[in-house]
N, CA, C and O atoms as a Tinker XYZ file with bonds, in Angstrom:
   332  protein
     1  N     -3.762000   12.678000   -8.002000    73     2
     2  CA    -2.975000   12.218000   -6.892000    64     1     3
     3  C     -2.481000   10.788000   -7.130000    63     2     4     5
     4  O     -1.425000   10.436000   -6.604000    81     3
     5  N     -3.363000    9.735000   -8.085000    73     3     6
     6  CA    -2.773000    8.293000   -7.781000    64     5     7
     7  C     -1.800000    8.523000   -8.923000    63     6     8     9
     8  O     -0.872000    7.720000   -9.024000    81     7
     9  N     -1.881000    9.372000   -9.667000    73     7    10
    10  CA    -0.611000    9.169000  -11.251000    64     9    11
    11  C      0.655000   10.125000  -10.277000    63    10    12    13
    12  O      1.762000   10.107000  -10.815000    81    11
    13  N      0.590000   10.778000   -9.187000    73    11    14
    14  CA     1.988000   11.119000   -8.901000    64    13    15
    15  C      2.256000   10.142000   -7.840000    63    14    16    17
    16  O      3.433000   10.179000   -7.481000    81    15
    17  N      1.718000    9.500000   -7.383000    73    15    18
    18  CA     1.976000    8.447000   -6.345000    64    17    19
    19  C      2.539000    7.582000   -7.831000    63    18    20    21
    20  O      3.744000    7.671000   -8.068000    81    19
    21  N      1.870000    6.956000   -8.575000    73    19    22
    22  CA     2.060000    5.955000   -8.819000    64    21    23
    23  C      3.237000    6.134000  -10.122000    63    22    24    25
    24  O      3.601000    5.212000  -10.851000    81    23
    25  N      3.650000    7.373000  -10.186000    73    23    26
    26  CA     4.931000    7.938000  -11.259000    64    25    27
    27  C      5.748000    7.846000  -10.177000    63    26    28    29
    28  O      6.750000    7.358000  -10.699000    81    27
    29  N      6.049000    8.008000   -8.814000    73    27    30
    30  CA     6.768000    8.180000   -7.601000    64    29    31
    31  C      7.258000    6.573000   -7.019000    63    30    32    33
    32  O      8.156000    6.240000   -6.245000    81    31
    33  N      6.258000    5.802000   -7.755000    73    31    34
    34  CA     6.447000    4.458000   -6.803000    64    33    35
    35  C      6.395000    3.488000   -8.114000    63    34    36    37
    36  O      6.356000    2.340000   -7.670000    81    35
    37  N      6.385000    3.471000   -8.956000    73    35    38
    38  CA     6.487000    2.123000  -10.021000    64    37    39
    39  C      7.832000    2.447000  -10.241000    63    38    40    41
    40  O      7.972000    3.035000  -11.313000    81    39
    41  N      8.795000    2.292000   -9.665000    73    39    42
    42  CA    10.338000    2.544000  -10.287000    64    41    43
    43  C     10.788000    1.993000  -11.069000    63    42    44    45
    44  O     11.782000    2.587000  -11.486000    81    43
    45  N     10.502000    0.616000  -11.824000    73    43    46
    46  CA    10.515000   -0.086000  -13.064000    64    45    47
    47  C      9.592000    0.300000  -13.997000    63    46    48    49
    48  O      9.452000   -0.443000  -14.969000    81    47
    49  N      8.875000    1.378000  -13.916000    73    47    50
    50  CA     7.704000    1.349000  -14.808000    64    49    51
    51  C      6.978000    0.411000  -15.414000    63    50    52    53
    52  O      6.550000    0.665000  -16.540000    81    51
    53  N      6.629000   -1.127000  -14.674000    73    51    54
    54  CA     6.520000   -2.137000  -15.177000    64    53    55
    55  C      4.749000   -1.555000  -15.225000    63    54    56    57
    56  O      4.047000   -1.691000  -16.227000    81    55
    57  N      4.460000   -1.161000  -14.434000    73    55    58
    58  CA     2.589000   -0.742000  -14.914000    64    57    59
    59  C      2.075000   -1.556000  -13.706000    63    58    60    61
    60  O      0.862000   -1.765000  -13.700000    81    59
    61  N      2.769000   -2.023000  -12.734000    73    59    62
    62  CA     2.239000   -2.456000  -11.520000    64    61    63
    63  C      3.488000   -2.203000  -10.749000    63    62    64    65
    64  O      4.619000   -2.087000  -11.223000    81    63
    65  N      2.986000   -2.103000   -8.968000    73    63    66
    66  CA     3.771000   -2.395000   -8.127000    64    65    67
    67  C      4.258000   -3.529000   -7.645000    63    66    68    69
    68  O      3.426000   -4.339000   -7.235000    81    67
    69  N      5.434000   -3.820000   -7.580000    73    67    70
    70  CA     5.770000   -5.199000   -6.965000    64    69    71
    71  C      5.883000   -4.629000   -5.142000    63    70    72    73
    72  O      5.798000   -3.535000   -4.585000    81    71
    73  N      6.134000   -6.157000   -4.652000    73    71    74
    74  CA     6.258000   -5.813000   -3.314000    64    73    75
    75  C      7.159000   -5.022000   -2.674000    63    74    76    77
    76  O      6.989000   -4.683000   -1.503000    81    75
    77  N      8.249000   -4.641000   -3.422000    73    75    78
    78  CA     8.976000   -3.752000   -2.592000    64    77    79
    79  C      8.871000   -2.284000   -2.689000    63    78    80    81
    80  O      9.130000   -1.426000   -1.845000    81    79
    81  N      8.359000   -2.160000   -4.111000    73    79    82
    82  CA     7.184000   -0.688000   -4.259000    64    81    83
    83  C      6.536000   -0.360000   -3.217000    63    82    84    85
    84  O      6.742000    0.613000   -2.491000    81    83
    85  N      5.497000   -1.410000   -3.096000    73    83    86
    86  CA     4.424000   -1.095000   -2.610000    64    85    87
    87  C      5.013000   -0.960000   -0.820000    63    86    88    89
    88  O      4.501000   -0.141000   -0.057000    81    87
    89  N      5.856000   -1.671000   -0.494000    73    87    90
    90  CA     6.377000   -1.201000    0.969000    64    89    91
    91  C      7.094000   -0.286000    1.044000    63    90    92    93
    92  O      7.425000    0.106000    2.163000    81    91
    93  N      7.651000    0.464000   -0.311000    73    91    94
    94  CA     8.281000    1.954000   -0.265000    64    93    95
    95  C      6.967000    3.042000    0.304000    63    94    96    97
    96  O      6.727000    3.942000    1.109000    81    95
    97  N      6.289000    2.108000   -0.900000    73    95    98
    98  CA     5.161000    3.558000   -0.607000    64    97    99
    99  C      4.602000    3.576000    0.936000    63    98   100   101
   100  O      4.722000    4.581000    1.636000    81    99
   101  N      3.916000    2.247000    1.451000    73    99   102
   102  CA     3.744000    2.201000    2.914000    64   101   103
   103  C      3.872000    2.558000    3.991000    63   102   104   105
   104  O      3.060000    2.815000    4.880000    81   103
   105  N      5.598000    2.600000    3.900000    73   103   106
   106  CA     6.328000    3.214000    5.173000    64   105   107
   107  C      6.108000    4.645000    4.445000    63   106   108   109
   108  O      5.413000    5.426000    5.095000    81   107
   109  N      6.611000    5.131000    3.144000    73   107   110
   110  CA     6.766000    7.023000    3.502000    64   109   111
   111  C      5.457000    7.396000    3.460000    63   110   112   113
   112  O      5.301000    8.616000    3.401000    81   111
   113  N      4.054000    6.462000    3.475000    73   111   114
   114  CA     2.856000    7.008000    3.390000    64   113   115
   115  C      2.848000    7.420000    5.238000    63   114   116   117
   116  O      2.743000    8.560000    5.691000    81   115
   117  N      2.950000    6.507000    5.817000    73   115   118
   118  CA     2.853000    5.955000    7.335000    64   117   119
   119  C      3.957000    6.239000    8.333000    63   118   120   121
   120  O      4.119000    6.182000    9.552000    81   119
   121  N      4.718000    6.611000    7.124000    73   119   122
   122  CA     5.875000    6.451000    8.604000    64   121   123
   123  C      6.571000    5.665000    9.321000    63   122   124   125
   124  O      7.274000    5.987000   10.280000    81   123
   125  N      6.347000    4.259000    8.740000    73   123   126
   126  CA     6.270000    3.142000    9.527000    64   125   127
   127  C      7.710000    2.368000    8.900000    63   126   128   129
   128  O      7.638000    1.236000    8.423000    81   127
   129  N      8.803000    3.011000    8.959000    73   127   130
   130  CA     9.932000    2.160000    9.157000    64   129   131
   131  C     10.422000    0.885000    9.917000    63   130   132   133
   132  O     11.413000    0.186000    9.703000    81   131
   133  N      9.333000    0.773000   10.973000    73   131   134
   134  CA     9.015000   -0.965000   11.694000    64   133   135
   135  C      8.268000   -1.782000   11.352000    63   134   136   137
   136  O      7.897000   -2.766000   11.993000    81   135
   137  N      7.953000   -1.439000   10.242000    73   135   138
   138  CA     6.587000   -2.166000   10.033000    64   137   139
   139  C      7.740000   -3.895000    9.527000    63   138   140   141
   140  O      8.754000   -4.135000    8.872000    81   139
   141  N      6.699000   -4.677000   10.369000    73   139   142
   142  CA     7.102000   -6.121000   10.040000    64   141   143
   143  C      6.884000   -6.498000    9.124000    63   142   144   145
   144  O      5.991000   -5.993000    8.443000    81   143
   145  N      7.686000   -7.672000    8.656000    73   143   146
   146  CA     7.295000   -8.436000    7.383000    64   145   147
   147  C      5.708000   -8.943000    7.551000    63   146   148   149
   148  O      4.938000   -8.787000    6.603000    81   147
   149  N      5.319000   -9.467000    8.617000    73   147   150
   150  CA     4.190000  -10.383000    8.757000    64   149   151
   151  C      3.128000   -9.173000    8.784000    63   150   152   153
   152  O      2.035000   -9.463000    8.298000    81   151
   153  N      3.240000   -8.182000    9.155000    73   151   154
   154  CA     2.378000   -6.571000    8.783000    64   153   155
   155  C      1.958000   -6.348000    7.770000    63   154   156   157
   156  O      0.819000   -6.256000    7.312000    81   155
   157  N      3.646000   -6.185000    7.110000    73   155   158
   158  CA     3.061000   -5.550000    5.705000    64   157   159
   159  C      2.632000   -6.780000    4.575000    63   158   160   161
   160  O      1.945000   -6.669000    3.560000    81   159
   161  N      3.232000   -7.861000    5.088000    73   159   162
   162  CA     2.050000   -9.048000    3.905000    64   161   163
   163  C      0.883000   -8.973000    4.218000    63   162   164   165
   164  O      0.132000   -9.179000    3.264000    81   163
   165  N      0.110000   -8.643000    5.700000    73   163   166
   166  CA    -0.996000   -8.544000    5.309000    64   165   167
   167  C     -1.803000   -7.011000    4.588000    63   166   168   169
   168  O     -2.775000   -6.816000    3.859000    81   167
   169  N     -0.848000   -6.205000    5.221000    73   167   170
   170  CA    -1.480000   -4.923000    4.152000    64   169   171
   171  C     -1.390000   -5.258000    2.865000    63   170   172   173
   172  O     -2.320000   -4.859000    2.163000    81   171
   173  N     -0.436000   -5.952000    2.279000    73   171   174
   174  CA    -0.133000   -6.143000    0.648000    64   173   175
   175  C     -1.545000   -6.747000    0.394000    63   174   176   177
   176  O     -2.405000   -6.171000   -0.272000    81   175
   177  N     -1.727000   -8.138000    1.071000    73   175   178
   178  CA    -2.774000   -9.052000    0.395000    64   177   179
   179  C     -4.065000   -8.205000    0.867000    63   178   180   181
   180  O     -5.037000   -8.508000    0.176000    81   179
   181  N     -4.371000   -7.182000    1.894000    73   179   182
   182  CA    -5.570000   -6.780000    1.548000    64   181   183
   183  C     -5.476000   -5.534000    0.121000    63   182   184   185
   184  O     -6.533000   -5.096000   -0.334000    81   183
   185  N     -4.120000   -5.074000   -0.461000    73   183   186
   186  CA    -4.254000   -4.009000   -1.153000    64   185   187
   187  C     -4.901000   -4.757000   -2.715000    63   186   188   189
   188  O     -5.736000   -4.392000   -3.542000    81   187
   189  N     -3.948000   -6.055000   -2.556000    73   187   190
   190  CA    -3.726000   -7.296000   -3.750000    64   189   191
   191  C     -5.018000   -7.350000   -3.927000    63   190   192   193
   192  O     -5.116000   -8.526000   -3.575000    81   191
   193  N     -6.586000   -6.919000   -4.299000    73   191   194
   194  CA    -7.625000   -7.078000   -4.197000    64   193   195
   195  C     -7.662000   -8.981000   -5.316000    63   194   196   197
   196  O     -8.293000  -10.009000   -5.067000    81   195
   197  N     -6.753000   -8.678000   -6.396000    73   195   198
   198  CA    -6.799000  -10.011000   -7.162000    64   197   199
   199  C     -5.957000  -11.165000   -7.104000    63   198   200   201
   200  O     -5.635000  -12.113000   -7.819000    81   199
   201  N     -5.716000  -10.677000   -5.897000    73   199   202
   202  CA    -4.367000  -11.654000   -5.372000    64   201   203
   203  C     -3.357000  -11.915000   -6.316000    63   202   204   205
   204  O     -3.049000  -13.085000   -6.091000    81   203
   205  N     -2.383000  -11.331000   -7.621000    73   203   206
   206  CA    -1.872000  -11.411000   -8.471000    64   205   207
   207  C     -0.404000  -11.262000   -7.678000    63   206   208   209
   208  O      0.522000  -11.919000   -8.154000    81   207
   209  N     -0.258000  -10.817000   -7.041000    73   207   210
   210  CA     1.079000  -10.694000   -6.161000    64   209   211
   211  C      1.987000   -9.143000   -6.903000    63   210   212   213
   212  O      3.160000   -8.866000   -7.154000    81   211
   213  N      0.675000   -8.456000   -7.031000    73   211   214
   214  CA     1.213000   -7.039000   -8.197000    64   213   215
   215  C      0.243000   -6.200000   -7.628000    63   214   216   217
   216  O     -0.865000   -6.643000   -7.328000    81   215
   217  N      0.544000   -5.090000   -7.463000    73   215   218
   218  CA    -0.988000   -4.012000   -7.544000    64   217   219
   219  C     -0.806000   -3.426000   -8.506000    63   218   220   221
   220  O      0.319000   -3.210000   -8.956000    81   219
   221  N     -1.933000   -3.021000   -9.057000    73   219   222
   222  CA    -2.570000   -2.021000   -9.839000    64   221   223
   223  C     -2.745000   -1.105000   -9.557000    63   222   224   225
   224  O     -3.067000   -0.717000   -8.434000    81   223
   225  N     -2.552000   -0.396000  -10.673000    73   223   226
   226  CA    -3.423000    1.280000  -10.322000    64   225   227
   227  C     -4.931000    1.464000   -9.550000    63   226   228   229
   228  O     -5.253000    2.303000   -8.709000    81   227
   229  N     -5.724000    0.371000  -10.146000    73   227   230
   230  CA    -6.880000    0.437000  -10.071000    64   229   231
   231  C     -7.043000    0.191000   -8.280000    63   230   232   233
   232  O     -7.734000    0.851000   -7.505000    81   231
   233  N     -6.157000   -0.976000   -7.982000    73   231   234
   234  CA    -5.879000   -1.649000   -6.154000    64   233   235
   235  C     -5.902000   -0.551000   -5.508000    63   234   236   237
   236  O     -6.651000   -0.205000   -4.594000    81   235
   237  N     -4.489000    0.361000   -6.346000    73   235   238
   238  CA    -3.673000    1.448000   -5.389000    64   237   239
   239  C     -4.847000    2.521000   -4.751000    63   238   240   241
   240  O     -5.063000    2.770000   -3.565000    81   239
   241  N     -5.531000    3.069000   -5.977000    73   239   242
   242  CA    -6.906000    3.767000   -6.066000    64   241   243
   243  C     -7.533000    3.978000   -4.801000    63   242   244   245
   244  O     -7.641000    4.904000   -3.998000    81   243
   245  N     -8.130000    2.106000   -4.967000    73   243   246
   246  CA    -9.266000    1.785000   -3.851000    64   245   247
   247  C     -8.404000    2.236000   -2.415000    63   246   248   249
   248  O     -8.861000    2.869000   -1.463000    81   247
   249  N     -6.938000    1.668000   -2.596000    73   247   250
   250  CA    -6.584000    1.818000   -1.104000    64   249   251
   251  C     -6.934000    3.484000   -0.477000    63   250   252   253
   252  O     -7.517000    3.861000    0.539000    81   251
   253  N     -6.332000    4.156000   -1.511000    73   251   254
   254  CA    -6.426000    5.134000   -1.007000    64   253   255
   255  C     -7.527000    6.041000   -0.714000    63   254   256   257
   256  O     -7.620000    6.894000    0.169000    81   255
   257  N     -8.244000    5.734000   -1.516000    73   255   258
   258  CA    -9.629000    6.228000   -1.269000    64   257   259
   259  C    -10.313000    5.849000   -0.294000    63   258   260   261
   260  O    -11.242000    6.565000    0.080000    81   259
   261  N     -9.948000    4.284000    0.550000    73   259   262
   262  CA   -10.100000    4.047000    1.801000    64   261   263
   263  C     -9.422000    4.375000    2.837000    63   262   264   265
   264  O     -9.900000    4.458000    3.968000    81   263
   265  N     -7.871000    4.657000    2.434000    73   263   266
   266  CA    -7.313000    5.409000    3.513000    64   265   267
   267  C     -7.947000    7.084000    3.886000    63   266   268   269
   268  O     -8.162000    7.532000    5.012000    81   267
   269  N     -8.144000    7.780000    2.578000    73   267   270
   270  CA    -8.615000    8.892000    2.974000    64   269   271
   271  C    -10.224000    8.717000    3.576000    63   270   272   273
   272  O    -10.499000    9.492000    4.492000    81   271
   273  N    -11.135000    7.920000    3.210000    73   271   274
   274  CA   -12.725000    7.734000    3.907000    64   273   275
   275  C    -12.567000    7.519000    5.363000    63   274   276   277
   276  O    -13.518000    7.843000    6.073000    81   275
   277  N    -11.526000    7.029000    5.903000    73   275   278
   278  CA   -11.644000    6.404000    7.163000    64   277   279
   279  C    -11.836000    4.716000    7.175000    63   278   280   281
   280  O    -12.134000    4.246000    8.273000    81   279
   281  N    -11.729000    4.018000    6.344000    73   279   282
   282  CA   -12.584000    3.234000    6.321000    64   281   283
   283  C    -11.046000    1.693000    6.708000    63   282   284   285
   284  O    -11.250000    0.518000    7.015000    81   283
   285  N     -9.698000    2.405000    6.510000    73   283   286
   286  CA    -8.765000    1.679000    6.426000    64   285   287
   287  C     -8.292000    2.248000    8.087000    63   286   288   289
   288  O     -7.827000    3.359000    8.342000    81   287
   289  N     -8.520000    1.329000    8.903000    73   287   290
   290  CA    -8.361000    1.494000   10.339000    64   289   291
   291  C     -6.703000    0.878000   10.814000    63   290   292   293
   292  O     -6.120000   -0.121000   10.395000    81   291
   293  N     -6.290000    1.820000   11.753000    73   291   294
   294  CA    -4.653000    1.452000   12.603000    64   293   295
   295  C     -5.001000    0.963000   13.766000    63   294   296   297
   296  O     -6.059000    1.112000   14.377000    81   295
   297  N     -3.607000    0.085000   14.175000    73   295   298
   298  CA    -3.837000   -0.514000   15.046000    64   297   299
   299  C     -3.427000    0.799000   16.365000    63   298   300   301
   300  O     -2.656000    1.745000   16.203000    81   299
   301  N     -4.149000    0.492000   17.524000    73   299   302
   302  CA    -3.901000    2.011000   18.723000    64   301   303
   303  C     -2.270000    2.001000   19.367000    63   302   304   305
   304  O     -1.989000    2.892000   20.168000    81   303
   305  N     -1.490000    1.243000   19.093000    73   303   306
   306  CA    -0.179000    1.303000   19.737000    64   305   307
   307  C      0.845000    1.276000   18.501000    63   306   308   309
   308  O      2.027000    1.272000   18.844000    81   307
   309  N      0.488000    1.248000   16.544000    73   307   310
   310  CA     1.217000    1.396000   15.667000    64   309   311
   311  C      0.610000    2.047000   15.217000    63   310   312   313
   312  O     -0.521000    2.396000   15.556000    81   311
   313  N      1.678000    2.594000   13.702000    73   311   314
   314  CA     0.729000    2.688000   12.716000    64   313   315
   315  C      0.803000    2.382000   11.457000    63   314   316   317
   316  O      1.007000    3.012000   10.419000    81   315
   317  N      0.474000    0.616000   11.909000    73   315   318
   318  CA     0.144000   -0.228000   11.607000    64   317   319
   319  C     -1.857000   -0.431000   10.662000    63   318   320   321
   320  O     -2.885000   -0.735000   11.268000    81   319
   321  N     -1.738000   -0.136000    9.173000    73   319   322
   322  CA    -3.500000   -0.330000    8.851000    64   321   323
   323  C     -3.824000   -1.783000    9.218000    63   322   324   325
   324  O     -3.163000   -2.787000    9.480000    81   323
   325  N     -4.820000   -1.541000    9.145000    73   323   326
   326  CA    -5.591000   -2.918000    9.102000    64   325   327
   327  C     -6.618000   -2.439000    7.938000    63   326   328   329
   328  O     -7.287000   -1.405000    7.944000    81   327
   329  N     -6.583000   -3.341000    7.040000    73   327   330
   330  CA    -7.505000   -2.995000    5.844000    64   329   331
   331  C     -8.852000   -3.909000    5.864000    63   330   332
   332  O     -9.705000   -3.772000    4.986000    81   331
């Protein structure tokens, strides 16, 4: 699942996501075509585990493996994560 996400979303094939990747993937993960700038920087910097201003495969991984555990919580009036 993270190599077709992440064949789907590195559109430069640079071997990381930059930020506008990673808010492609966000909204069509979520749905969240409102999502604010001040939102999704903080989803980025909790995904950014090394703060490099890039994710990794390895970042993308964890996220998702926390999105699927439960463990990556929305806010009750968006859906908006909070990581």
């Amino acid at each position: 699942m993270i190599d077709t996400i992440w064949n789907t979303y590195d559109e430069d094939m640079s071997g990381e996501l930059d930020k506008e990747e990673t808010r492609n993937f966000i909204q069509q993960l979520l749905g969240s075509e409102k999502m604010t700038d001040a939102n999704f920087n903080n989803v980025f910097a909790a995904i950014d585990e090394d703060g490099s201003g890039l994710i990794d495969k390895a970042e993308l991984a964890l996220f998702v493996r926390k999105l699927m555990s439960g463990d990556v919580k929305f806010k009750s009036d968006e859906r908006i994560p909070t990581v």
